[in-house]
Structures are given as C-alpha cells and as structure tokens.
C-alpha positions in Angstrom: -9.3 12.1 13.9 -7.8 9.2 12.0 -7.3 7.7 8.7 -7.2 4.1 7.3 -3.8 3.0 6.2 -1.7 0.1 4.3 1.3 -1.1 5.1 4.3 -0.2 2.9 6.9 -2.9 3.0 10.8 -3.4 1.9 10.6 -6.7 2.3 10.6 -10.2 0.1 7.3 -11.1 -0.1 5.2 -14.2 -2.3 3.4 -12.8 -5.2 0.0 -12.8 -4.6 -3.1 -10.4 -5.7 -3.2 -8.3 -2.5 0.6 -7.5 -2.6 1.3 -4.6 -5.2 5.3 -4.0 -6.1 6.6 -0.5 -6.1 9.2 0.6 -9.6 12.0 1.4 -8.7 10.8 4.9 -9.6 8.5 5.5 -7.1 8.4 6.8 -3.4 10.3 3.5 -1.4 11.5 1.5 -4.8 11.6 -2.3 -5.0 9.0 -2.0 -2.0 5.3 -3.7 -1.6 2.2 -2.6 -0.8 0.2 -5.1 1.7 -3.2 -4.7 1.0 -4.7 -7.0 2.9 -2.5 -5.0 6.2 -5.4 -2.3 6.9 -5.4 -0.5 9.7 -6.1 2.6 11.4 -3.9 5.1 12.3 -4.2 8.4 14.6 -3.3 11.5 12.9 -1.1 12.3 15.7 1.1 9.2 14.6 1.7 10.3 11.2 5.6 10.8 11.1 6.1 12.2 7.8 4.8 12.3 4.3 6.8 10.4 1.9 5.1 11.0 -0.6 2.6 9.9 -3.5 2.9 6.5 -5.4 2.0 6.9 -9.3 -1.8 6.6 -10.9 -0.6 3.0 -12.3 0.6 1.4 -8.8 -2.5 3.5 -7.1 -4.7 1.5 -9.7 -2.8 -2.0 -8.6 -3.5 -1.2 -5.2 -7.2 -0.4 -5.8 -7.6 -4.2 -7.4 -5.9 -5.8 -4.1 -7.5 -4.1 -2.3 -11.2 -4.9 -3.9 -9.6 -8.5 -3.7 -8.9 -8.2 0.2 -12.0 -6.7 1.1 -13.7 -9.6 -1.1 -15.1 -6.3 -3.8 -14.7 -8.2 -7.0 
C-alpha cells in the first residue's frame, strides 16, 4: 500500500501560492510546505510520525494545493 505525500521543507524558499509557511508553533517551525512536491510514498518508508500541522496551515495547504493541481 501507499499514500500521497508533500514535501516538508526547512529551507529558504520564494513566496509563492503553492509554498505554505509553518508558525513557529507547529510540528517543524519556520518550515514550508511544497505543494506542488507530490509524490508517492510506500508505507514501508514511513520513518516516523511527526506529527499533525494545525486546521489553519492544513487550510493553507489545501489552497496550494487546489493551485498546483490547477483546482481553482
């Protein structure tokens, strides 16, 4: 089995509509989510869980990603 995922980043990156910021109060802080970095990913190759990111960044990352999949 295996699951779609998005890459999680700690690095600087350009604003733009499919890259969502992480508070510093969440799960990896001052990080980005790539949502146009889709991918798909064995469960076998799922290292750990790091956790969950809050209902307000999950709603950013729901718009970049209906931007990156061309949704909107």
């Amino acid at each position: 089995m295996s699951v779609l995922v998005i890459t999680l980043t700690t690095s600087t990156k350009p604003a733009v509509a499919s890259i969502v910021e992480i508070a510093s109060t969440e799960v990896l802080p001052g990080g980005r989510v790539m949502c146009h970095d889709i991918y798909d990913l064995n469960d076998d190759e799922v290292k750990a869980d790091i956790g969950a990111l809050s209902a307000t960044t999950m709603a950013a990352v729901n718009e970049g990603l209906k931007g990156s999949l061309s949704l909107t």
